[in-house]
N, C-alpha and C positions, 0 to 999 in steps of 0.2 A: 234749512241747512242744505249746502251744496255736497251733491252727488259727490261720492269719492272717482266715480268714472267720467270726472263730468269732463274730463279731459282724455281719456284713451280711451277704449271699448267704444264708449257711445259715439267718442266723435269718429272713432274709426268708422262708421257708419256714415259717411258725412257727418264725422265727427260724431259718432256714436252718441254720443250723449243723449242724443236728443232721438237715439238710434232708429225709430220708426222710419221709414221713408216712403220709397219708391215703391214699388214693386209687387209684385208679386202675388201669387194666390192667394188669397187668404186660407184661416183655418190651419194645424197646426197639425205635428205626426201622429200616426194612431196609437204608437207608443209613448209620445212624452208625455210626462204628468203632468195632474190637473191639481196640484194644491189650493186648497184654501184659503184664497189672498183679500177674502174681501174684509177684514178686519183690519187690514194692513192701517189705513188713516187713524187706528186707536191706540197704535201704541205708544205705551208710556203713557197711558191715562190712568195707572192706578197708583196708589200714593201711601206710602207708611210712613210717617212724620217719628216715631218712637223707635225708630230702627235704631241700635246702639250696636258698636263695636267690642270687640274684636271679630270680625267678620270667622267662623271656625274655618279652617283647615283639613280639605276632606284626607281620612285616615291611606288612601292609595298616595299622597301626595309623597314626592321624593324633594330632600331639601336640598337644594341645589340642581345645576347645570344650566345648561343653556337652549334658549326657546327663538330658533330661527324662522324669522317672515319675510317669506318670497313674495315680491308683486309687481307688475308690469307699471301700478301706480308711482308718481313722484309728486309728492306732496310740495306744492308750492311755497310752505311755509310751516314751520314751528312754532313760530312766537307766540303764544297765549291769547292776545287781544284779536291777532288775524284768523288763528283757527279759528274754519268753518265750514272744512269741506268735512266729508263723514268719515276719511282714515283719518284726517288729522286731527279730528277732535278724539278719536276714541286712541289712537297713537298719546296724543297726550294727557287722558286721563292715567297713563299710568304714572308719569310725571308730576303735574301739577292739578290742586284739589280744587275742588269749586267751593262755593256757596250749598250749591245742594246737588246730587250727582242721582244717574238712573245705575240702579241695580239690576241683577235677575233673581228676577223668583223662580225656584226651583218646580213648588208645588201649580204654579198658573204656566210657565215658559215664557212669563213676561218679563218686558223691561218696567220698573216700578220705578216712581221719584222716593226717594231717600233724603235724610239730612248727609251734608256733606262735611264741610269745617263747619257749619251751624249747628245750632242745638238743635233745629226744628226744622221747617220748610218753611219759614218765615212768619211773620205776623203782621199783617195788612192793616190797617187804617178802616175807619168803615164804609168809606166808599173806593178803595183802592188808589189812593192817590198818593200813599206811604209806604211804606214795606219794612220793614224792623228785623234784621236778622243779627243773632247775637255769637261771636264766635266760642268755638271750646279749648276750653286750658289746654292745655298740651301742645299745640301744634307750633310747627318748628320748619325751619326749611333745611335744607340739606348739609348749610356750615353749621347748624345747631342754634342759630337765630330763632327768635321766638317771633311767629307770624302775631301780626297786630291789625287792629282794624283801621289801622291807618295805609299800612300797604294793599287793603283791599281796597277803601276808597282811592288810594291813588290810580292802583288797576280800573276803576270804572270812570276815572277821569281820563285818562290813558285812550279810553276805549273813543273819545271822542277824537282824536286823532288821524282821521280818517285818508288825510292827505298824507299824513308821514307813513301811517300802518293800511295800506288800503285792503278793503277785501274781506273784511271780520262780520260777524253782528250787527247789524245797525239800527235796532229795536229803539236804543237810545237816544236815537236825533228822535224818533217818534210820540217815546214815551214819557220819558227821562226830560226833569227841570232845565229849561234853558237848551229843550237839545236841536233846536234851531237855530241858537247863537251861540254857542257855547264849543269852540275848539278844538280842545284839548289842553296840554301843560305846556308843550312847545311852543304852539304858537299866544296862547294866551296869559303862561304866567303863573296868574292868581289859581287861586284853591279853586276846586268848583265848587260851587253853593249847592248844587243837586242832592250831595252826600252829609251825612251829619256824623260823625263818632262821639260815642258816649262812653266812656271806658271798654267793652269787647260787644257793647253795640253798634251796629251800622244801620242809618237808616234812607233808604234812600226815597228822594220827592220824586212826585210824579206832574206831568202835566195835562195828561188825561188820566182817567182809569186806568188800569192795566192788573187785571186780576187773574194774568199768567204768570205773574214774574217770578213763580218759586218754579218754574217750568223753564226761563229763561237763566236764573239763577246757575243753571248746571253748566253751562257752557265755560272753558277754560277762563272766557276775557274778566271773569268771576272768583279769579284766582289773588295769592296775593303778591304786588308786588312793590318791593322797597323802592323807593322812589331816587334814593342813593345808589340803588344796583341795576338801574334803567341805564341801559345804553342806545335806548331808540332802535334802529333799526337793524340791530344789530343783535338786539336782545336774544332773540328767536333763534342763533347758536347755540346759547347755552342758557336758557329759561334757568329760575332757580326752583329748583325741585320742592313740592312739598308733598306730593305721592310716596309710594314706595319706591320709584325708582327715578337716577335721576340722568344727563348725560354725560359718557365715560368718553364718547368720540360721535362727530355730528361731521358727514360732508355733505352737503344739500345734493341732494340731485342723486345720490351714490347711496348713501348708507347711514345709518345710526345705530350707534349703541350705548343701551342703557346696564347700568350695575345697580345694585341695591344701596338706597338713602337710609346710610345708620341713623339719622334722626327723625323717619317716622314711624310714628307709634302704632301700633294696629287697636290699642285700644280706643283710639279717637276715631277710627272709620269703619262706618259698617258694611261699607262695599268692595273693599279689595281684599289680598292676598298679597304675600311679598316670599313667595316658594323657590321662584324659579333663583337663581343667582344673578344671570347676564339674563336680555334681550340683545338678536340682531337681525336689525332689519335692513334688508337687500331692496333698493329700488331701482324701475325699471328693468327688472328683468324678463328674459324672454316667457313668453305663456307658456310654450311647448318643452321646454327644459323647467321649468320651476314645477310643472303638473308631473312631469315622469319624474322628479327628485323624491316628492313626495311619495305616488305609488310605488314606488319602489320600497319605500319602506325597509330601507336598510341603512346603517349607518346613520349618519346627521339627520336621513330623511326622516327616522323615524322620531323625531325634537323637530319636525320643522312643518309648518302650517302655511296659508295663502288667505291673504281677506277678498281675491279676486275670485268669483264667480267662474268655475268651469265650464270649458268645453264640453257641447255634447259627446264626443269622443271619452273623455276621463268621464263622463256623467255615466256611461254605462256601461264604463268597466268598474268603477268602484261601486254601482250598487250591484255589481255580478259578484265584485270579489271580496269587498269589504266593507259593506254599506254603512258599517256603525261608523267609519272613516270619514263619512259624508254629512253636512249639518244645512239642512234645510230651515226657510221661513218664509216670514214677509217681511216688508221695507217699506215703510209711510214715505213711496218716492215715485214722481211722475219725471217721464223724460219726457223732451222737448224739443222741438225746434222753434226757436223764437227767431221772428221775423219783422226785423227791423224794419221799423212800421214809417221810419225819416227816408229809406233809400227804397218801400217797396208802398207803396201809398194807394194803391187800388184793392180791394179787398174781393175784386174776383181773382187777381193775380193769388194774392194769399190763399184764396180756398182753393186754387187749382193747383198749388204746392200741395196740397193735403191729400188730394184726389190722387196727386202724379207719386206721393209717396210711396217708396216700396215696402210698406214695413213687415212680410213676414221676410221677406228676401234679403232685406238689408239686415234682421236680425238674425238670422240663419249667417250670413255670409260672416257677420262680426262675434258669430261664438256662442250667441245665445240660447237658452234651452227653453224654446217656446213654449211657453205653457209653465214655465216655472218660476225661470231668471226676465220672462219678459211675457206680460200679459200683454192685451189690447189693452186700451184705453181710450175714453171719450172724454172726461171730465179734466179739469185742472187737480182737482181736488180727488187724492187717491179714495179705494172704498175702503169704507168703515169711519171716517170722518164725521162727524156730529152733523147732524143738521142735509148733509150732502145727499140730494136724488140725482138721480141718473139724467142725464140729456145725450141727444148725438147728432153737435151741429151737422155734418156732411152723410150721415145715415150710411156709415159704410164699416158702422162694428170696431172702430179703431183698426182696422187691418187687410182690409178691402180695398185695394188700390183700383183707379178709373181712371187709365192713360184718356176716354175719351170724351170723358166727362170736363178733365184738366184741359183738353184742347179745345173746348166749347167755352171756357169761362176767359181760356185767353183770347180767343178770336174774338171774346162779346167786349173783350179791356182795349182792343188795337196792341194786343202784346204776347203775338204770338214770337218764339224764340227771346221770349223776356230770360236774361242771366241769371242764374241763382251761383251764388259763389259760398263757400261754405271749407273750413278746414278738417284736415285729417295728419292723422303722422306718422308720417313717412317708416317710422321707424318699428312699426308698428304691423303685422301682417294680418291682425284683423284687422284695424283700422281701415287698411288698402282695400284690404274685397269688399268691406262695407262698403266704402266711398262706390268701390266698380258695381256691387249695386245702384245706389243710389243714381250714381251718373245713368245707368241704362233706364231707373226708374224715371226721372229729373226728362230724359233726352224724349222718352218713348209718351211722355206727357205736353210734351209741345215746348220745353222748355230748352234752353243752351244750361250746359253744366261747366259750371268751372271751378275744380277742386283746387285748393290753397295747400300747400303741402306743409306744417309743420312736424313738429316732433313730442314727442310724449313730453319732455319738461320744460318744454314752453308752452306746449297749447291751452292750459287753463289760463294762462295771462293774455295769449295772443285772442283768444275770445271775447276777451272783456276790454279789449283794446279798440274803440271807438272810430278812432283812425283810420282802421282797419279795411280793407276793400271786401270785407266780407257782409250780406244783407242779409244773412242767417246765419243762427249761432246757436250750435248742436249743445244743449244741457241738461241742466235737471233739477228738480228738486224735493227735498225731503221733511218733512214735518218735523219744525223747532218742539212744539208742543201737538197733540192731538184736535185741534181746531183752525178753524181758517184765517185766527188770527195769528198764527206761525205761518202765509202763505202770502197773503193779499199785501199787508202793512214792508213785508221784505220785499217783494220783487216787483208790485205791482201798482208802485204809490208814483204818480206822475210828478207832483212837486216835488221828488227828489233826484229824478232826471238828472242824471252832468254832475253830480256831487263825486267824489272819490270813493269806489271803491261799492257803490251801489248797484246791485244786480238784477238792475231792472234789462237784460238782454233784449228787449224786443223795444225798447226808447217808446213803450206806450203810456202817453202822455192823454188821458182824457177826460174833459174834469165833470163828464158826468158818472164818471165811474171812481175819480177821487172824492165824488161830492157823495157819493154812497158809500162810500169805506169812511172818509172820516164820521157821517152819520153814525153809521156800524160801532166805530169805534167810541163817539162818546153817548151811544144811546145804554139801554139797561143789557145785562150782560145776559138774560135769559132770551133775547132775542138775534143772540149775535148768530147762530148758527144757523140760521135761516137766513140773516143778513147775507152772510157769506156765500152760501148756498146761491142765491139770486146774483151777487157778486159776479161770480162763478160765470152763469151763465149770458148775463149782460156781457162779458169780455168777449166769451169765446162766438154768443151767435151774433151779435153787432159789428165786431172789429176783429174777430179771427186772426188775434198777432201770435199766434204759436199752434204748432201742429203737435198734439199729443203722439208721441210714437209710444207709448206704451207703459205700465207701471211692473215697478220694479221687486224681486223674489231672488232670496237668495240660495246659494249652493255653491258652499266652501269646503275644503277637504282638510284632513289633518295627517301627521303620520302615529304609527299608534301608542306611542309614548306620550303623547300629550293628552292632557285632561282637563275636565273644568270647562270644554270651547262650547258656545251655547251660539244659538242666534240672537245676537242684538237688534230686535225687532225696531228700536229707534234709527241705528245706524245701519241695517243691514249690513254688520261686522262681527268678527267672532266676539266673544265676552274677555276681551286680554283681560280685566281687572281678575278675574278668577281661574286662570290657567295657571296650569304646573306640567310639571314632568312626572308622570307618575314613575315609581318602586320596578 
């Protein structure tokens, strides 16, 4: 799952995202905290199949008003099939239902899998090559339409689509019957044979194993949709609601707002609430005004929240003034600089990026609260991950920058003042100091810096734009499911190079490391975590195409009328499914 920062914050760091870089001392304040992140890679590993609706209603909840979110984010997209960055999936879980959805558990502070419109979390075939999910009466979409399992398999037909919708899921081309020849409906036509409907059963074929797919099942593209009310690319204005809530006004780039869908039932889902009356959601907004709106705590502030990760500054005045205001966790998410391995093809140049990185300085500079909102890191694979031991190809702690070390690997390439170009947005005042990090880090490394100036709602497109003059590309990523096969099969599959919509950033293309994933992928499944594990570190100590800048912690604030806001340890995002306005 892509970072919700994977366009502002991180790239503000040369493109934040990926926010590690250049710079600077290592080692962190004597004051900021040292939370507990090394579980982070398991969230959403536990699983209650029997979960049943009507999710209760805690007794402080107030019925009605309105629950406003502030955030410097601007979600590239709404449509169901495309969500997949981490606000816009958990943005549209309140809209549109899955297959099977992650709850929180109260008594763990985990994210669990739950049934979602399914009876169950599905029923597998016996060696996973089927999947059988069967939907529940009641469910209805927001004109009072009765959802059918026909608009669900047309959604996962849909989801092949990848040239008209780019940028979604694409587990499908991998797993999913025919999903290397197989289109979509536009351009193909016919039904797809993948899906099978049996009266409110669905079953979907597989072409390898794939014994995540009730783990995959939760994602929007999962939802359902009428195939008469598809408007292609246009869909993603006005998705048709089968959550509690559905939209009332959508301007992309600007704002949304949701009302309450009289047609859905709370007795058919066991992971939401439908308290609050209105949601609105404010994009792009400034950091420094949406954080004092909140601490203020008066008026609207105190109905209004932020899924953006505070500044040190707001981090230690609210835990001086109002610390229960403040919701801490983890986030199964590694940022990145992936290093476009077609325009940067020497792999001392690549580890002398790593070296020349500034990453406490760039993470300081773009807002991060070291030790909290941004660990070290060495691995691809966050901790807590199955199967995942520690390595550290460049021995420098994930955070140890060596301008001298970087000047010894480019002198040994013939590429000393080699360019690194990399984006940031403009618009953006962390982004900016990150980037003036990173360029002193980038410069002081033997490097020429040349920063690309975008803006906050363009630069999740303008990164994955190919074309691009850019040979590094600040991101991130976060665990679909709690194993590596949520990691490797999405970003790091070479035969799917040049496909639409594919987020392989760093164009690594090499087939002894696709001849180990696909092994991984059709060997037995009690070996797969150690497969991955070895994965892992084949990429990063042989071809080093990404610079780990650090794994991801969250610290979000609320005003104090709001209730219910938990940390979503899958999304590193509040819990909206279970927010209200309390009494």
């Amino acid at each position: 799952m892509r970072l919700k920062r994977a366009a502002v914050a991180a790239i503000a760091a040369a493109s934040l995202l990926a926010l590690a870089a250049c710079g600077g001392s290592g080692g962190s304040d004597a004051d900021t905290p040292t939370p507990s992140l090394g579980e982070g890679g398991n969230a959403g590993a536990g699983k209650n199949p029997d979960a049943q609706g009507p999710l209760t209603v805690p007794d402080d909840a107030a019925q009605g008003g309105t629950i406003t979110v502030l955030t410097l984010q601007v979600p590239a997209t709404l449509d169901p099939t495309r969500a997949y960055f981490t606000d816009s999936t958990e943005i549209m879980n309140l809209v549109t239902r899955a297959l099977t959805q992650y709850a929180y558990d109260p008594d763990t502070g985990e994210m669990i899998l739950i049934p979602d419109m399914a009876t169950d979390l599905g029923r597998p075939n016996k060696d996973n090559t089927a999947w059988t999910f069967t939907l529940r009466d009641g469910l209805k979409y927001e004109d009072g339409t009765p959802v059918k399992a026909e608009d669900v398999a047309y959604a996962v037909a849909r989801s092949f689509a990848i040239d008209e919708l780019p940028d979604g899921p694409t587990y499908q081309l991998q797993f999913f019957q025919d999903g290397d020849t197989y289109k979509g409906p536009y351009k193909d036509k016919s039904p797809y044979k993948g899906v099978e409907v049996n009266g409110n059963d669905i079953t979907i074929k597989m072409s390898r194993p794939f014994p995540e797919m009730d783990y995959y099942a939760s994602f929007p593209v999962f939802t359902g949709i009428p195939e008469s009310k598809d408007t292609g690319s246009e869909y993603g204005n006005h998705p048709l609601a089968t959550g509690p809530y559905m939209f009332e006004d959508y301007k992309p780039g600007t704002s949304l707002t949701l009302v309450k869908n009289p047609n859905w039932d709370p007795a058919t889902d066991p992971g939401r609430i439908q308290a609050a009356d209105k949601w609105v959601f404010k994009f792009g907004q400034d950091t420094a005004q949406l954080e004092n709106t909140i601490l203020s705590d008066t008026g609207d502030g105190q109905t209004t929240v932020t899924y953006d990760n505070i500044t040190p500054p707001t981090y230690k005045k609210i835990t001086a003034d109002s610390p229960d205001r403040l919701v801490t966790g983890t986030s199964p998410c590694t940022y990145m600089w992936y290093i476009d391995m077609t325009k940067i093809t020497d792999i001392n140049v690549r580890k002398a990026i790593g070296y020349a990185y500034p990453y406490v300085d760039a993470w300081k500079a773009a807002g991060e609260i070291v030790g909290l909102t941004r660990v070290p890191g060495t691995n691809i694979l966050p901790p807590g991950t199955a199967g995942r031991t520690e390595y550290d190809v460049l021995g420098i702690k994930g955070e140890n920058t060596d301008p001298e070390k970087a000047k010894q690997l480019l002198e040994q390439a013939n590429a000393t003042g080699f360019e690194i170009k990399f984006l940031y947005a403009t618009d953006d005042p962390l982004s900016v100091a990150g980037k003036d990090q990173i360029v002193k880090g980038l410069e002081a490394g033997g490097f020429t810096a040349t920063p690309i100036a975008s803006t906050t709602d363009k630069i999740r497109e303008a990164r994955t734009d190919y074309d691009s003059p850019i040979n590094v590309r600040s991101s991130g990523w976060c665990s679909d499911w709690p194993t590596g096969g949520s990691w490797f099969p999405a970003q790091w599959d070479g035969s799917l190079v040049g496909l639409a919509g594919m987020p392989n950033l760093a164009n690594f293309k090499e087939k002894e490391a696709d001849d180990m994933q696909k092994s991984i992928l059709d060997g037995p499944a009690d070996d797969a975590a150690k497969g991955w594990d070895a994965l892992d570190k084949l990429i990063e100590e042989k071809y080093y195409p990404a610079v780990n800048t650090g794994y991801a912690g969250t610290a979000i604030i609320r005003g104090s009328k709001i209730g219910g806001m938990f940390n979503d340890n899958v999304r590193g995002m509040p819990t909206f499914q279970t927010m209200y306005i309390t009494q």
